[in-house]
N, C-alpha and C positions, 0 to 999 in steps of 0.2 A: 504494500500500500504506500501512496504515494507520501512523505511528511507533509502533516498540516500545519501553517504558521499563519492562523489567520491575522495577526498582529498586523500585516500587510494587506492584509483587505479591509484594509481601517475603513475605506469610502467606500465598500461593501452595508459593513456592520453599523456604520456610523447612519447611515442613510434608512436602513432595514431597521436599525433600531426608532427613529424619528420616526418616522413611518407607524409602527405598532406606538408607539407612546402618544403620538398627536391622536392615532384614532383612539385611542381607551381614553384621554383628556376628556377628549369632545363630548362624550358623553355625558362628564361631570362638571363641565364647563361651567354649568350653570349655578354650581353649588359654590364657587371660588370666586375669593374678591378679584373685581379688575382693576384696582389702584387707580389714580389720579392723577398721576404722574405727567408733567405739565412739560415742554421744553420750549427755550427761550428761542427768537426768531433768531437769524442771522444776523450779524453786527457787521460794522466794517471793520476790515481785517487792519492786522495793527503790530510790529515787532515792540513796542510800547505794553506791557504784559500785567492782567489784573488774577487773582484768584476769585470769579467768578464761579458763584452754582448756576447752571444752565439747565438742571431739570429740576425741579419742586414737583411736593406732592409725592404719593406712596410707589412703589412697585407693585404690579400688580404679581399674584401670587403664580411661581411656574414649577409645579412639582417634580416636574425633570431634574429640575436646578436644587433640591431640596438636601440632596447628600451635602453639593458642595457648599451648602451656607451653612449648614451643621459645624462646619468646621471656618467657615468666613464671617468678617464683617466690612463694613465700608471706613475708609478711613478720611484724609484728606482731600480735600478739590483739587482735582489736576488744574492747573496753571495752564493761560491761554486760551480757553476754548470760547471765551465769551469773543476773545479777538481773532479767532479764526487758525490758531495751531493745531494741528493734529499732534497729537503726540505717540512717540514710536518704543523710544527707548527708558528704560530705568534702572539706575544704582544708586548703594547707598555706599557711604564712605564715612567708615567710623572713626579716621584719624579727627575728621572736622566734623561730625554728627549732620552732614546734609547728605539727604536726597540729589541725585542729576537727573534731571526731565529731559531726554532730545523732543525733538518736532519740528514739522515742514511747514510750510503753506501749498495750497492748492495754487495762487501765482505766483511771482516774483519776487515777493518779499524775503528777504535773508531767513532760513534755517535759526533755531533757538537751543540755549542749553537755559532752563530751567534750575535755580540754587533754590531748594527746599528746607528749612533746616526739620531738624528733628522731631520738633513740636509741628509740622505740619505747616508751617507760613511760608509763604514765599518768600526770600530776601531778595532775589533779584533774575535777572534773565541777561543773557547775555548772546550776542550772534558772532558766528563763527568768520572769521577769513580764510580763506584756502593757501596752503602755501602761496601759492601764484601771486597772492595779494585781491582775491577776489571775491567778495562776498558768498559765500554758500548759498545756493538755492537749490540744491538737489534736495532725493527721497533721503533725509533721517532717517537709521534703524534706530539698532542695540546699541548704549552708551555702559562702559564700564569701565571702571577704576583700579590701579594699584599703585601703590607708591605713589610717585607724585605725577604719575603719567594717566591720560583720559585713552580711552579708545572708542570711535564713533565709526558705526559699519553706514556704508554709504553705496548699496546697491552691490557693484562689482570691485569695490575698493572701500577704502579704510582712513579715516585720520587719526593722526596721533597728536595731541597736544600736551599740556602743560597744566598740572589743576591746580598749582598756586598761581599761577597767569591768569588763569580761570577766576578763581574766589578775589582777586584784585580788579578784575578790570572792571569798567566803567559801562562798557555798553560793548565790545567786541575782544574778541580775542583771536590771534592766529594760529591756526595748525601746525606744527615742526616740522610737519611729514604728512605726504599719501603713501600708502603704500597701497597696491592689488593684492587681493586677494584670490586664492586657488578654487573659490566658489561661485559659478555662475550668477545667484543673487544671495549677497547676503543678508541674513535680516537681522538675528539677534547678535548680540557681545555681551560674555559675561568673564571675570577672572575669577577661577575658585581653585586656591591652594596653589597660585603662583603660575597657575594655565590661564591661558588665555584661551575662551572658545569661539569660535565663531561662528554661525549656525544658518543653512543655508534654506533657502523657504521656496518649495515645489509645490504649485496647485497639484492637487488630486485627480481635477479633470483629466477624460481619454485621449484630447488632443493635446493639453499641456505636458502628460505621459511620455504622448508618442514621439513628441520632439525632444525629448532630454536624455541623456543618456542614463546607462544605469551604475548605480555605485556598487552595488554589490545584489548577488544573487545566492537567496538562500539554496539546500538542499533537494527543500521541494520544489525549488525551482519559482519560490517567490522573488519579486525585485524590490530592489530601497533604492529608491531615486533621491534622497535626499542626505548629504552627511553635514557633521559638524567635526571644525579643523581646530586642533590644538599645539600650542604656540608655550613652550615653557618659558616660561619669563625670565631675565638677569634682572637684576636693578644696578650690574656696574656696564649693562651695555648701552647703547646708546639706541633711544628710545623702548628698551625692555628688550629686544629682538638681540640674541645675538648672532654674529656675523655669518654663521653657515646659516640663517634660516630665511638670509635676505640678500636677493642677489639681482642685479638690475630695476631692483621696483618694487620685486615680487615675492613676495611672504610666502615661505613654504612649510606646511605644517611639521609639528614633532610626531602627531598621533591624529587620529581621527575617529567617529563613529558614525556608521548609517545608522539614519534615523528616521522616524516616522515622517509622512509627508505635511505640508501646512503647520510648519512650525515658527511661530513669532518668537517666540523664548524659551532657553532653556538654563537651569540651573540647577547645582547641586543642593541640597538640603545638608542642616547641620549636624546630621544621625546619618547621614551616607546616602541619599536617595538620588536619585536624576528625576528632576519632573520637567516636562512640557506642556506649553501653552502653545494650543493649536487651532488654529483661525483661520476663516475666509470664508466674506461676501459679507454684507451689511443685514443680514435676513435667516443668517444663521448663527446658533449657537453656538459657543466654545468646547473643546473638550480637553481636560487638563488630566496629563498622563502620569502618571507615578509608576516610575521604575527603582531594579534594584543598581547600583554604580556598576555600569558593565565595562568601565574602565579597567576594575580589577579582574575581569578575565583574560585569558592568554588570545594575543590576538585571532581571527578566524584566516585574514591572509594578509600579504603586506601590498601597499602600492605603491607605485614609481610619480614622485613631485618633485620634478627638476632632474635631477642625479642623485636624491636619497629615495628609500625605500622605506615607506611610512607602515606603521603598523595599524590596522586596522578592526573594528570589533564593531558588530550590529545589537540592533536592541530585538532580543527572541521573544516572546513570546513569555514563556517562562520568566524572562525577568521583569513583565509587567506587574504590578502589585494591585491600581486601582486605575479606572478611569472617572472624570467626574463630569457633566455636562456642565455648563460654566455659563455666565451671562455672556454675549456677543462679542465679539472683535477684540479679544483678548490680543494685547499684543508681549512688549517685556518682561518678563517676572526676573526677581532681585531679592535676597535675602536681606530681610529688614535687622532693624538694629537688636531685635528682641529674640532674633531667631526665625521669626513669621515670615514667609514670602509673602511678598506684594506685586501685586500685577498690577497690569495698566491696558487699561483701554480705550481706544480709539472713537467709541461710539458714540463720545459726547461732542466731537469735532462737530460743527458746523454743517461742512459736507456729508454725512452719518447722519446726525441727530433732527439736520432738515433736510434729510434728501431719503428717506423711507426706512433710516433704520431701525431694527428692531431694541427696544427697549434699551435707550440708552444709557450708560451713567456717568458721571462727572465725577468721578470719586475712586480715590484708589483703591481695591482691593486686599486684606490684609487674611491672610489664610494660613492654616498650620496643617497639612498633610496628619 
């Protein structure tokens, strides 16, 4: 018999499941509150930064969603939304006790890094310049930290800055460095225990499939079209990278993992866990993955980035622990200062929140697996 790994038929089971759960709701539709839940109109867009709430009024009740709030609450207002940032990426940095918020615009207005402190306020916002000396207006990801160094995934490439440059400046700060990245789109950055990860995000759909290649192919002859690249950090090399892992531009990982597809963020837990936060489309829910660390397995084979031979390891099936359906447009998660991840979501952006998305929030997510 052939091995089963249905862990890879995520947009199988994920769909199949939705499917059975919406029809058993509907039934009882009528017995559950529908909340009140109000959202603000569109404003004009602004790098000038408020911590506005953009939804009032309750949630309404979604029993799908009932595991993951057993273990969640909502925390702070994401920063920006009332002026039109989407926001992508999140870390916390316990040297200085602040949160870092990334986020785009929908036009031309310069890209933001968000300083949150600990207590949840906003102290300031700051826009990025590109080495080149040019304002950032690309897609913001995943924003994370070590030492004194930021890391910002920016689609097919990477900045690297400066986070006391950062917490000093006044309204801008410049990049050190771009460096590319070995991942077709990157979406999230996280550092956990001196790696640096960086996690690359594959729609599920059959034609987005069929154009990507595959990263690895299980036994049974399942595929993982999506990995995440690990990066061991120095802090005596120049910008964290040392010299064998960067060579003309180009970032070449230490290690890597195939990973589920539609991943906005991924991070370690502080008991050993891998969880992801997996997203996409403004009308669908989240589904957030608890694994066991499949880092500490022997890898399954190695692959060729550049001239080294990276070792590689998938997430099985077996090392899944939980799944949890999650509110919409999950995007970064980051281990808060208490131990609790915090995620972030998208769906109170402007574009989302007035353009049909499903149940939006303005508010960080604060969760303990």
């Amino acid at each position: 018999m052939k091995d089963f790994d249905p862990v890879w038929d995520y947009d199988y089971f994920k769909k199949a499941l939705t499917v059975v759960l919406a029809t058993l709701l509907s039934v009882f539709a009528f017995a559950l509150p529908k909340g009140d839940a109000v959202v603000a109109p569109a404003g004009e867009t602004s790098s000038v930064l408020t911590q506005t709430a953009v939804v009032t009024g309750s949630h309404a009740r979604d029993l799908q969603m009932t595991a993951f709030w057993q273990h969640a609450e909502t925390g702070f207002v994401i920063p920006g939304l009332a002026e039109g940032l989407i926001p992508q990426g999140i870390c916390y940095d316990e040297a200085n006790e602040v949160y870092l918020i990334s986020g785009y615009y929908e036009d031309d207005t310069p890209s933001r890094i968000c300083v949150v402190g600990r207590d949840g306020a906003l102290q300031k916002s700051v826009g990025l310049i590109t080495p080149g000396g040019k304002a950032s207006t690309g897609h913001f990801g995943g924003i994370a930290v070590w030492k004194d160094w930021i890391y910002i995934s920016n689609t097919d490439n990477f900045y690297v800055l400066k986070l006391s440059e950062l917490l000093a400046a006044d309204d801008s700060v410049q990049a050190a460095v771009s460096l590319k990245s070995c991942l077709d789109a990157t979406s999230g950055a996280e550092v956990v225990n001196g790696v640096l990860w960086l996690t690359q995000f594959q729609e599920n759909g059959g034609k987005a499939i069929k154009a990507c290649e595959t990263v690895y192919t299980t036994k049974g002859g399942h595929k993982l079209y999506a990995r995440a690249d690990g990066y061991v950090l120095d802090e005596t090399a120049p910008y964290g990278f040392r010299e064998e892992n960067v060579v003309d531009g180009v970032a070449y990982p230490d290690k890597a993992i195939a990973i589920p597809p539609e991943v906005q963020g991924m991070t370690f837990t502080p008991d050993g866990k891998l969880v992801f936060s997996c997203s996409y489309g403004r009308t669908v829910r989240s589904l957030v993955s608890v694994y066991a660390d499949v880092t500490q397995r022997k890898a399954d084979e190695t692959q060729t980035f550049g001239d080294a031979l990276v070792p590689l390891v998938h997430c099985r099936l077996i090392d899944r622990k939980a799944t949890y359906t999650a509110p919409p447009m999950l995007q970064e998660c980051c281990v808060g200062p208490d131990g609790r991840l915090c995620f972030l979501s998208e769906a109170g952006a402007t574009k989302y929140r007035c353009g049909g998305g499903l149940d939006p929030y303005d508010e960080v997510i604060f969760w303990q697996p």
